[in-house]
C-alpha positions in Angstrom: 11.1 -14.2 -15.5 10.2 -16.1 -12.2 11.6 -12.8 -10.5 9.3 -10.6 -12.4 6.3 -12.8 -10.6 7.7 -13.0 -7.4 7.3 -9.1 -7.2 3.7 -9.2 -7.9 3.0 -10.2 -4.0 6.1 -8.0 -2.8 3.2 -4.6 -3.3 0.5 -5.0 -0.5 -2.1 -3.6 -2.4 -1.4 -5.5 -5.3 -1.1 -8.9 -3.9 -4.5 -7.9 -1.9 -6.0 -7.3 -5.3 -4.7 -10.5 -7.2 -5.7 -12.3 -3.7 -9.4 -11.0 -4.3 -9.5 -11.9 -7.4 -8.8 -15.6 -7.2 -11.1 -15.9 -4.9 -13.8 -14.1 -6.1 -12.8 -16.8 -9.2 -13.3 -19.8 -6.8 -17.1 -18.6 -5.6 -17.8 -17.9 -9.1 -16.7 -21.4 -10.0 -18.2 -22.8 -7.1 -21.8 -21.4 -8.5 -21.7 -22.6 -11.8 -21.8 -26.7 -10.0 -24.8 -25.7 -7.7 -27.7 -27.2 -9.6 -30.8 -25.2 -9.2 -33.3 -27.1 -7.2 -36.1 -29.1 -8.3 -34.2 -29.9 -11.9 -32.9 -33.4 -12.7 -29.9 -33.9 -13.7 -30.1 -37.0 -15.6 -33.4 -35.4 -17.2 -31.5 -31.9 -18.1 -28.2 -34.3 -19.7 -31.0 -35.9 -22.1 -32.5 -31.7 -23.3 -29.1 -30.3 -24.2 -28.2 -33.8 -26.2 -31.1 -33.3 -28.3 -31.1 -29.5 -28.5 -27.2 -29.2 -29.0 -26.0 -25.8 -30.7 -28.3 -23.1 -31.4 -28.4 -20.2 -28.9 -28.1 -23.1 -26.2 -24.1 -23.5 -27.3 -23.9 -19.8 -27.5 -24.8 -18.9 -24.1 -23.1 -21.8 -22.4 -19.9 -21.0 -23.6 -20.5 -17.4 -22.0 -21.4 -19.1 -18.7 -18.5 -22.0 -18.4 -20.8 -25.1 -18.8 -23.0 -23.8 -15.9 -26.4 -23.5 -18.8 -26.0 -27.1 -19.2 -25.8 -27.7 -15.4 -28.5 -25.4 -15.0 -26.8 -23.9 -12.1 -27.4 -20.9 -10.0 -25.3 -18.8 -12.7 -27.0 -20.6 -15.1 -27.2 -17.0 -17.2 -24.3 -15.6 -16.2 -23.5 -12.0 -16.8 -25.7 -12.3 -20.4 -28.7 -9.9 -19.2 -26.1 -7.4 -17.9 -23.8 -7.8 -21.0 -26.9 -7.1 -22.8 -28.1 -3.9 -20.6 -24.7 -2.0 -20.9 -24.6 -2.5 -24.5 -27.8 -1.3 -25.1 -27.4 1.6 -22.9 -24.2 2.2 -24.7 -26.6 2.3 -28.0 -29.2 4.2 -26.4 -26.5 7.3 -24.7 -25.7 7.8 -28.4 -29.0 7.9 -30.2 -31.4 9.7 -26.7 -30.7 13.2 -25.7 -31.7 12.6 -22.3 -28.6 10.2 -21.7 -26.0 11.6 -23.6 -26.9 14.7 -21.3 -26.4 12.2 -17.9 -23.0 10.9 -19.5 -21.5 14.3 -20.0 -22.7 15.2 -16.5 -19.6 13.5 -15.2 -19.2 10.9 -12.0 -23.1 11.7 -11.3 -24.7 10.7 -14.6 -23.0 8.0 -15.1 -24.0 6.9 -11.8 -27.6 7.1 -12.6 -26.9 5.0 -16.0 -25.1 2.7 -13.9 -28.4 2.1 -12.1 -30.4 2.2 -15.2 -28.6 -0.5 -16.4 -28.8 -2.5 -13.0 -32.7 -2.2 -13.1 -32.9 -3.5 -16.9 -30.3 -6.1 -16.1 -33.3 -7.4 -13.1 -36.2 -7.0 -16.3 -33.6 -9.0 -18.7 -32.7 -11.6 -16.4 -36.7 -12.1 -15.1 -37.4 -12.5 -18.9 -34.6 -14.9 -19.8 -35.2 -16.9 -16.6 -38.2 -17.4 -17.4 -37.8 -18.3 -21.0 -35.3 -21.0 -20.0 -37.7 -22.3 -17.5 -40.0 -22.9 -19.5 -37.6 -24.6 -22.0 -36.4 -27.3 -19.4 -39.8 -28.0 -17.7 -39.9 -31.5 -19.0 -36.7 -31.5 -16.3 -38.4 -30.5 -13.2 -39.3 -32.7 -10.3 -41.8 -30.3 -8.5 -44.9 -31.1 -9.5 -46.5 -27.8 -9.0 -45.6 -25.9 -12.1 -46.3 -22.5 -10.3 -44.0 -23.7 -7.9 -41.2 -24.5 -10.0 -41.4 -21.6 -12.4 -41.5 -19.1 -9.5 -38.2 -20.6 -7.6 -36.6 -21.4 -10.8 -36.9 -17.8 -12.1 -36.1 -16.4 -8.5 -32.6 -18.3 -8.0 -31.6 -17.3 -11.6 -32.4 -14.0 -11.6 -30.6 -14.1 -8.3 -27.9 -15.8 -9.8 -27.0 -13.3 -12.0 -27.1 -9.9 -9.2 -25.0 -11.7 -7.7 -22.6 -11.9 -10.0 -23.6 -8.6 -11.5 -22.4 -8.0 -7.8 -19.4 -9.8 -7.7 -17.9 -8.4 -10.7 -17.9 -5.1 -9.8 -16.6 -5.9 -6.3 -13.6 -7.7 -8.3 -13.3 -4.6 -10.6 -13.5 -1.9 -7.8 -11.0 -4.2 -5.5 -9.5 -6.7 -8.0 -7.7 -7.0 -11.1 -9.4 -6.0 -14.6 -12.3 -5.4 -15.3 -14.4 -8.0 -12.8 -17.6 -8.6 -15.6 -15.2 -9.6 -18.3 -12.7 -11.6 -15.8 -15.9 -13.8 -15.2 -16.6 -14.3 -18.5 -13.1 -15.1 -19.2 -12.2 -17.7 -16.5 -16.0 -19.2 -17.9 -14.5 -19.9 -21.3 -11.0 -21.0 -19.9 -13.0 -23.9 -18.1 -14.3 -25.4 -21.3 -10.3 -25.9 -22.7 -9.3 -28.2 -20.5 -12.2 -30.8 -21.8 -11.1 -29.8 -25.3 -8.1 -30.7 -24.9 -8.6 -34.1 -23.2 -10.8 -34.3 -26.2 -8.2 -33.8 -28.8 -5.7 -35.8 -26.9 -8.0 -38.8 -26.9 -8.8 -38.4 -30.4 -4.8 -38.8 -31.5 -4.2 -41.1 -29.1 -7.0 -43.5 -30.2 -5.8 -42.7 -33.9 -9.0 -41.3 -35.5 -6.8 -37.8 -35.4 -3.2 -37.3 -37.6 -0.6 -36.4 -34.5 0.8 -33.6 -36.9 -2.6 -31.9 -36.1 -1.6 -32.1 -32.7 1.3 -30.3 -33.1 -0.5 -27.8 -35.7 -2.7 -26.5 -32.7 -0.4 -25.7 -30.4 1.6 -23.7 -33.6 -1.7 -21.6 -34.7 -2.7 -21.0 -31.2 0.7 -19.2 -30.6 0.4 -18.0 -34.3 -3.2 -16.6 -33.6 -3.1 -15.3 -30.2 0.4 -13.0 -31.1 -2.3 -11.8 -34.0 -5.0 -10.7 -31.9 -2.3 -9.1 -29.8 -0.8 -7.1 -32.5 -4.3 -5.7 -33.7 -5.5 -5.5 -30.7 -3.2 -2.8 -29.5 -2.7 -1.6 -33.1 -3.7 2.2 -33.8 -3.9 4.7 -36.4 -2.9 8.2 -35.1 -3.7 11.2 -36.6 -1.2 14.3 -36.2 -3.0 17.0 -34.5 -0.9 20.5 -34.4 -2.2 23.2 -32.2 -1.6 26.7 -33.3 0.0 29.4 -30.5 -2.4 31.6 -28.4 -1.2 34.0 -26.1 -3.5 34.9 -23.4 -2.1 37.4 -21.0 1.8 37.0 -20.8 1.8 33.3 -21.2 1.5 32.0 -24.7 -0.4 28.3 -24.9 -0.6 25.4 -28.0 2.0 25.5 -30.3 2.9 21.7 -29.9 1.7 18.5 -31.3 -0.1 15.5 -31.0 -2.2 12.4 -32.1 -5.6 11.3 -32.4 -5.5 7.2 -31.7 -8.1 5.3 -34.2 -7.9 1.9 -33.1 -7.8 -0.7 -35.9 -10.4 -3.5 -33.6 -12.2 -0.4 -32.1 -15.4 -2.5 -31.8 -13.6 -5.6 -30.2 -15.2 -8.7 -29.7 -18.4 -6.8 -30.2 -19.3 -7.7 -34.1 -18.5 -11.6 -33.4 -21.0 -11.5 -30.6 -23.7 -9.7 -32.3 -23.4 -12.0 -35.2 -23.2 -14.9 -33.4 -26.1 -14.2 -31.3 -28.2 -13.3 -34.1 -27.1 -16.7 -36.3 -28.3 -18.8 -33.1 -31.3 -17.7 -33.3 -32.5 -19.5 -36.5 -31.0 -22.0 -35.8 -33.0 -22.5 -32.5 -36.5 -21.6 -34.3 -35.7 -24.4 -37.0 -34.5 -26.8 -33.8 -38.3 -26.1 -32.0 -40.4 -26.0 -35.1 -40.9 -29.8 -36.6 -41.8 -28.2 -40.1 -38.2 -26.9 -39.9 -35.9 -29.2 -38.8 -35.0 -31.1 -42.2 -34.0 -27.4 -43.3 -31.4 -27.5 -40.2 -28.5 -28.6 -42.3 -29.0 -25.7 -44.3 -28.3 -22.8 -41.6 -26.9 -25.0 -38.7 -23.4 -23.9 -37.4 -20.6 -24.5 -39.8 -22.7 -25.0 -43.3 -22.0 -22.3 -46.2 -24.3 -20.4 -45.7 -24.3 -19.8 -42.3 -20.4 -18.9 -42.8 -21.2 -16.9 -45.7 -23.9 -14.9 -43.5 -21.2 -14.5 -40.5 -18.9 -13.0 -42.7 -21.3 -10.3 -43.8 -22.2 -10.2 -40.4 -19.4 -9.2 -39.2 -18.7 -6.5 -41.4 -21.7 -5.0 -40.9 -21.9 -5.0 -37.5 -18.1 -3.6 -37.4 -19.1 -0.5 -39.5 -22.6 0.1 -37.3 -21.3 -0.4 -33.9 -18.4 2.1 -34.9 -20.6 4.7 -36.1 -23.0 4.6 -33.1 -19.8 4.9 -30.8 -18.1 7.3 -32.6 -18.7 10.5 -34.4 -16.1 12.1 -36.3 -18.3 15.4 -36.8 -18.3 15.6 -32.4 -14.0 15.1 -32.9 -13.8 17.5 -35.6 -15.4 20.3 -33.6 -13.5 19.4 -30.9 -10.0 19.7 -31.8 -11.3 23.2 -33.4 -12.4 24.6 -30.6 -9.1 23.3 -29.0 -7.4 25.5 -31.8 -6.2 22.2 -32.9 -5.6 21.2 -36.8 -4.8 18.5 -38.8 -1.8 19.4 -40.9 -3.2 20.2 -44.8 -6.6 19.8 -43.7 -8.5 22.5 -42.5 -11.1 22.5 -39.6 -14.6 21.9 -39.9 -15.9 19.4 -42.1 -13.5 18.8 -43.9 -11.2 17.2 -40.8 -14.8 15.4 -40.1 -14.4 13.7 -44.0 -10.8 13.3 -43.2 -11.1 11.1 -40.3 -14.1 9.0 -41.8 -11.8 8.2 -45.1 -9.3 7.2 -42.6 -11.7 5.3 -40.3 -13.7 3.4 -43.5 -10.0 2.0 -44.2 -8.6 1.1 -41.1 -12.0 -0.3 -40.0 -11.9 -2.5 -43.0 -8.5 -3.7 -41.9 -10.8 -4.5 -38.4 -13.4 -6.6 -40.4 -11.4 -8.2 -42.6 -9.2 -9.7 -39.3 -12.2 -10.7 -37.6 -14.2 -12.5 -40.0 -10.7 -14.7 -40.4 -10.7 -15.0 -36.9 -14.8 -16.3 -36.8 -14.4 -18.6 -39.6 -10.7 -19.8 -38.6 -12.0 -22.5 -36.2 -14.6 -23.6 -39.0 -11.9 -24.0 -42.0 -9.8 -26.3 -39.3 -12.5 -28.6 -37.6 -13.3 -29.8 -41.4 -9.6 -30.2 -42.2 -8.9 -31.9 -39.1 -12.2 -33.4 -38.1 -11.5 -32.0 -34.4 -14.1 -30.2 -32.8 -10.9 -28.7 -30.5 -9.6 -26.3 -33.8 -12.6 -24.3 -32.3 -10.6 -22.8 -30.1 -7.9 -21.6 -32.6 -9.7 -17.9 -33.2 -13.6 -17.3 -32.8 -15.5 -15.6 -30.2 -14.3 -17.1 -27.1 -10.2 -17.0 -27.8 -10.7 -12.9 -29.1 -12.9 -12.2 -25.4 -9.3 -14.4 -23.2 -7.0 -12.5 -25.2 -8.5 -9.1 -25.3 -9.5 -9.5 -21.2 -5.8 -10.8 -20.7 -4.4 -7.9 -22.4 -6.6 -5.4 -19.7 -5.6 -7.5 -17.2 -1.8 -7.1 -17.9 -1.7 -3.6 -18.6 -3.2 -2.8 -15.0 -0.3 -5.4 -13.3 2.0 -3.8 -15.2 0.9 0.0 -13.9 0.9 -0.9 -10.4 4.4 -2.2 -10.7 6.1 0.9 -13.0 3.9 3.1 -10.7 5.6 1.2 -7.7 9.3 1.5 -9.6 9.2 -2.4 -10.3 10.5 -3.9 -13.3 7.4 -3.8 -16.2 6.2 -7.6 -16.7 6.5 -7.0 -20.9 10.0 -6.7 -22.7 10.9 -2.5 -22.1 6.6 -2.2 -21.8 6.1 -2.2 -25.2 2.5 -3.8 -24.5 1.8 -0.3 -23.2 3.4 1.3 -26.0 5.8 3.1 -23.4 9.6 2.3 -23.2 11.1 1.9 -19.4 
């Protein structure tokens, strides 16, 4: 095993890569401590105490603690998460961009820039929006002052990182947005596990739980691995052609239907949309002794992230992909599926098979959101939270990218694969 490590940083360009990375990982880190100036600490400490969960614990879990700092990278990559997945939305449902995607390395370099510019609008709005929330924490007294260098350094905060994680995908490992995003929530364990440790030790927590965590984390996270990676494929046969004196087609192979083909995607939209109630009824007086009622963890805000969840699963699959586009496709590829025949009635073939295999996807991620709940009230430890949920699905599906692309650099080098004969790639060495 150790040897299979060792020959990570026996490939120059791979131990330049890994090298980059970690230190793109120590800046990033680095930023997230940097408080923004003319914000008190003490002040800011006494805000997030009394506004605790909401949209507040949603985005700070995103940005590794820095929201509650109010650090530089106070937003994080949030605006420019939220850009490319409304471009993403958009290049399916406007001409105009579906057009520039199909152009090739030049339209998707314009709606790379499209989504730079709305990532600066997003992150002016939100910067603003979370100035004005912590206000009471300033120590300017100039409140034009404060707003306008507030707003500046974290809008700033975030093209840089916007910045950064494209240098770290470009000249790094994985992808560098969601390697940011990842090391952000790794931070936050360690404190969880203090946590959970402290609780046993001091006996308010069974030690049997103890051991239960570390058994559903392994239990869990070989779960997500396996669906992860899972596929349906579809046998596509291609008929002969002979054009000239060579004769093409005539073989066979698959169309891949992922069983998670939206990813962490549903949780987030759910959980986004959840926090917001749950902020409004937090600001609003009137509201706040109907809190209990849709605050994190109560039935029916578990009941509504379950339905959540499926329906986002369904919608973001149907925006992303289009069975009718596939269908005409593999026809005009003189492709078929086997006892099916072309046209619509391959398109109805693959949405039957897509409805069921994306109701295998739902089914595992709502157990996966409301995992963490089920065990916090058995246990009475907040640290079951990270047994499933957002933030475990977003490691473990970044982790998986970031092994696959070690592992290709060292097959395509004639190194020994880092996973047991590559299976994790689905290829056999």
């Amino acid at each position: 095993m150790w040897e299979k490590f060792t020959s990570l940083f026996k490939v120059p360009e791979l131990r330049k890569r890994i090298l980059f990375t970690l230190g793109a990982i120590i800046v990033f880190r680095i930023g997230t401590h940097i408080t923004v100036p003319g914000v008190s600490r003490a002040l800011l400490s006494d805000f997030f105490t009394q506004q605790g969960g909401g949209i507040f614990d949603f985005l700070n879990m995103f940005t590794g603690g820095a929201l509650q700092r109010f650090s530089l990278f106070a937003l994080g990559v949030t605006p420019y998460i939220n850009a490319s997945i409304i471009f993403s939305l958009l290049t399916s449902v406007v001409p105009k961009l579906k057009e520039l995607q199909q152009q090739g390395r030049e339209g998707r370099r314009k709606i790379t820039a499209y989504t730079r510019w709305a990532t600066v609008v997003l992150a002016l709005i939100e910067g603003a929006f979370m100035t004005s929330l912590i206000r009471g924490a300033s120590t300017i007294q100039s409140p034009i002052l404060f707003y306008a260098s507030t707003v500046i350094a974290l809008t700033t905060g975030t093209l840089f990182l916007m910045w950064l994680g494209e240098r770290m995908t470009e000249n790094g490992i994985g992808n560098g947005i969601s390697m940011l995003i990842m090391i952000g929530i790794l931070s936050r364990f360690p404190a969880s596990l203090n946590s959970m440790w402290t609780s046993i030790s001091t006996g308010s927590a069974h030690p049997l739980w103890g051991v239960a965590f570390i058994a559903l984390l392994i239990v869990v996270i070989a779960a997500m691995t396996m669906v992860q990676q899972g596929q349906r494929k579809i046998q596509i046969q291609y008929a002969k052609r002979t054009m000239g004196r060579r004769i093409y087609g005539g073989h066979t192979s698959h169309l891949p239907l992922r069983v998670n083909q939206g990813g962490v995607i549903p949780i987030i939209f759910a959980s986004a949309l959840l926090s917001l109630p749950v902020t409004l009824f937090q600001a609003v007086p009137a509201l706040k002794a109907y809190l209990p009622w849709v605050e994190s963890g109560s039935p029916i805000y578990v009941t509504a992230y379950v339905l959540l969840i499926f329906f986002f699963t369904y919608f973001y699959s149907s925006i992303v992909f289009d069975p009718n586009d596939v269908a005409k496709n593999v026809r005009e590829a003189g492709g078929f599926i086997p006892g099916v025949r072309p046209g619509q009635p391959t398109a109805d073939y693959i949405v039957s098979v897509m409805n069921r295999i994306l109701l295998v996807g739902a089914v595992f991620l709502a157990v996966v959101a409301v995992l963490p709940y089920l065990l916090s009230w058995a246990s009475g430890l907040s640290t079951m939270f990270l047994i499933g949920g957002t933030s475990l699905l977003i490691v473990v599906g970044v982790g998986i990218d970031t092994v696959m692309q070690i592992e290709a650099h060292l097959v395509m080098r004639h190194y020994e694969s880092l996973t047991k004969s590559g299976r994790l790639l689905g290829r056999k060495s």
